[in-house]
N, C-alpha and C positions, 0 to 999 in steps of 0.2 A: 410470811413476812412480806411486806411490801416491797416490789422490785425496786425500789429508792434505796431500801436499808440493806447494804450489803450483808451476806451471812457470814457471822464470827466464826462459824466452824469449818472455814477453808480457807484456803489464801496462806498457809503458814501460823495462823494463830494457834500456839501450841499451849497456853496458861491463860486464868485471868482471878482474880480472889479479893479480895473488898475488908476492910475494916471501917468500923460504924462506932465510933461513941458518944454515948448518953448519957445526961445527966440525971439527977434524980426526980427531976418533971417529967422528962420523956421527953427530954427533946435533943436533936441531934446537934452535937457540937462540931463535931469531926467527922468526915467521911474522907476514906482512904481507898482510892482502888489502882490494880496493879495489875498489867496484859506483859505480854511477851509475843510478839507479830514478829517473823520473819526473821526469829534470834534478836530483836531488839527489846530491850524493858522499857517498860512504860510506865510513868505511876504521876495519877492526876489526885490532888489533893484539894479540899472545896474544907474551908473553916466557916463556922454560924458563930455571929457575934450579936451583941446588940439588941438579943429579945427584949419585945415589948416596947420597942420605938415608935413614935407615928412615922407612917408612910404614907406619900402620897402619891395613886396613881391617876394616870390619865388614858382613858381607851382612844387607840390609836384612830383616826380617822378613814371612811372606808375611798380614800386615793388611788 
């Protein structure tokens, strides 16, 4: 692991478990994940809406 990215398996992190659901295209609608650091719970939730919209990007300039 890169010394940037600290290691999950010290520091008190004692759990972590994830829930994913799909629909019947294969594509993810829900993702569910959930830690516990140093006796604290944690649970970050990310929803997908909106498949098949345009988007428009723009690469960022090299500043």
């Amino acid at each position: 692991m890169p010394p940037s990215q600290p290691s999950t398996t010290g520091g008190g992190h004692s759990s972590a478990g994830c829930d994913q659901w799909i629909d019947s295209q294969g594509r993810t609608l829900r993702f569910e994940q959930r830690t516990t650091l140093r006796g604290q719970a944690n649970v970050n939730k990310i929803t997908f809406t909106e498949f098949g919209d345009p988007v428009t990007v723009t690469a960022p300039t090299n500043d």
